[in-house]
N, C-alpha and C positions, 0 to 999 in steps of 0.2 A: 279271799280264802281259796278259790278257785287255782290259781297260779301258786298259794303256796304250796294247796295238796297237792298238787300237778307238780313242783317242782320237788317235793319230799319223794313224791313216790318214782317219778322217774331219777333219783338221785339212787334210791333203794335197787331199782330194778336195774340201773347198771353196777351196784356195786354186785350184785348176783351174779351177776351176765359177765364181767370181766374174772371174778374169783374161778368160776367153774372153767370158762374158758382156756384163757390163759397160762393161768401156774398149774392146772389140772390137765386139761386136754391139749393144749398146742405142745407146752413144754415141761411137762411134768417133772417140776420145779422140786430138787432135790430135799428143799426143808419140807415140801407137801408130801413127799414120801417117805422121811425121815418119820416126822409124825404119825402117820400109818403105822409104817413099824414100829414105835413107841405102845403104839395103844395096842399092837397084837393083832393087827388087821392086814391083810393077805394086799399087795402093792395092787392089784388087780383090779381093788376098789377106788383107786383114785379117779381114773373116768368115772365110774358110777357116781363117785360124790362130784364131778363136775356137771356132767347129764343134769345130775339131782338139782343143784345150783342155778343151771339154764332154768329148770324147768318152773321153779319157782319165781327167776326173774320174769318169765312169759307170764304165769299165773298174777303175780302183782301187778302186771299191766294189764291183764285180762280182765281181770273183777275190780276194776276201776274204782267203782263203788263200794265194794265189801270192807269197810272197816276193821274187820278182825284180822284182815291177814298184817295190818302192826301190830298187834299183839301176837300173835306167830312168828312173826317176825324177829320182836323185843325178846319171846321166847327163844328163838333158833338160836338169837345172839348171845345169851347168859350160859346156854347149853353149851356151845360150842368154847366157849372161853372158860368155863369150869372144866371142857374136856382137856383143854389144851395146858388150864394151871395143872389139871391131874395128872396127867401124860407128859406131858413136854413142857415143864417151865421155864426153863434158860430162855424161850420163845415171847416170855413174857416184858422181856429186858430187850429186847432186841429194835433198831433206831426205826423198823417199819413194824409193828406189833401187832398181835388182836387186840389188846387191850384199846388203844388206840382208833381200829378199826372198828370192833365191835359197838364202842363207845356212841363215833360218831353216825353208825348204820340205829343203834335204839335212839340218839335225839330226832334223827331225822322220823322214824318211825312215831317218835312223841310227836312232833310236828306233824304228820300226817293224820293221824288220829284225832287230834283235836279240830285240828284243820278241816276235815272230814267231815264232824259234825256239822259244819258252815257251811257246805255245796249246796249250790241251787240246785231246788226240786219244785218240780210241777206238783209235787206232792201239798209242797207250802207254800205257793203262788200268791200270791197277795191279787186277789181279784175285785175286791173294793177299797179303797182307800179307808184308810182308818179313820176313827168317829172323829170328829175338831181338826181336821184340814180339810179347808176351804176347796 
């Protein structure tokens, strides 16, 4: 359980870490500010939503343990993809999508979270062998 949530969650924190970087701050990727201007939002804001993006991928590796940031997560990803049907939908149809991306960032986020509950904890250590083994 340990490798899977370890591989959910670092799958999750590079999909953050490359979104904000890349098509925001390296190369401010014309569909990324196309949508901006769609929604009525000042192009100015596109680093700030990649900062944003880094900052959360750091954070999901940071509290390693914190369960809830997949469900923020699951959340971030239903919000952003209702933004994008409401604002920009040709976006929706498009051969690399949110639909797509979002999709596969809430299974892995399911997988983490379930996952999650199964980490070894000193908390639950099995310190006596159970009653009827020898």
């Amino acid at each position: 359980m340990a490798l899977i949530h370890a591989l959910a969650r670092l799958g999750i924190a590079f999909t953050w870490l490359y979104q904000g970087l890349v098509p925001k701050l390296l190369f401010a990727n014309t569909d990324e500010r196309a949508m901006l201007v769609a929604a009525g939002l000042p192009l100015g804001f596109l680093p700030v939503f990649g900062v944003l993006e880094i900052v959360f991928a750091v954070v999901t590796l940071g509290l390693w343990r914190w369960r809830p940031i997949f469900l923020l997560n699951i959340l971030a990803m239903f919000g952003a993809l209702i933004a994008v049907g409401l604002q920009s939908p040709s976006y929706l149809v498009n051969a690399f999508n949110p639909v797509t991306l979002n999709a596969g960032v809430v299974l892995l986020s399911l997988i983490g979270y379930f996952s999650g509950a199964e980490l070894p904890s000193a908390s639950r250590c099995l310190r006596h062998a159970p009653r009827g083994t020898p």
